[in-house]
C-alpha positions, -999 to 999 in steps of 0.1 A, spaced: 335 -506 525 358 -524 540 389 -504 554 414 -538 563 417 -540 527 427 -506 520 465 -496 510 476 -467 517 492 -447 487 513 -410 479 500 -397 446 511 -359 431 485 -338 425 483 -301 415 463 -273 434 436 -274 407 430 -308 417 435 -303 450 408 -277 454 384 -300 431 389 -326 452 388 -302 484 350 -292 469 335 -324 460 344 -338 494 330 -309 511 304 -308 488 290 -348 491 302 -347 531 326 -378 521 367 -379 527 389 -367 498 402 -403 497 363 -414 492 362 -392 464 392 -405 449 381 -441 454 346 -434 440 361 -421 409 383 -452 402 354 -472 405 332 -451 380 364 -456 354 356 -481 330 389 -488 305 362 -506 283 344 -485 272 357 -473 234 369 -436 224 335 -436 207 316 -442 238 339 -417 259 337 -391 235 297 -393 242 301 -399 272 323 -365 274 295 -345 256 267 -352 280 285 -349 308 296 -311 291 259 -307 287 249 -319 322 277 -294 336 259 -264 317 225 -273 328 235 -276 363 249 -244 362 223 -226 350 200 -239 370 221 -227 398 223 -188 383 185 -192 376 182 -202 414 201 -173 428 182 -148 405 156 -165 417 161 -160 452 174 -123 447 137 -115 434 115 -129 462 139 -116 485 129 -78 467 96 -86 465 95 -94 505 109 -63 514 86 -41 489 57 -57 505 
């Protein structure tokens, strides 16, 4: 990315977004402001309430299936961490 073309802006947010914000940036190792700026770009006004509403569900669905894969993980890891000490 180019930084000379950036413009620097002061936007309200509340501590719910903060914190989401605060995560995902740790999370993906990028700057808050890259997260913000990655998210305008994935914004697409075109696309119709139809589309959105789809788009909406899956993304619902991908959110559940991520975290159950992550509760499966850590049950996962609680058992072979059993299983090493009762050897």
């Amino acid at each position: 990315m180019d930084n000379s073309n950036l413009v620097r802006k002061q936007v309200m947010l509340s501590d719910s977004n903060i914190s989401k914000l605060n995560k995902i940036s740790k999370k993906e190792n990028v700057s808050v402001a890259s997260v913000i700026r990655i998210a305008i770009d994935a914004y697409n006004p075109e696309i119709n309430d139809e589309d959105s509403e789809l788009i909406e569900l899956v993304s619902a669905r991908l959110k559940e299936a991520v975290e159950d894969t992550q509760q499966t993980r850590k049950r996962l890891n609680k058992t072979l961490l059993k299983l090493e000490r009762d050897q």
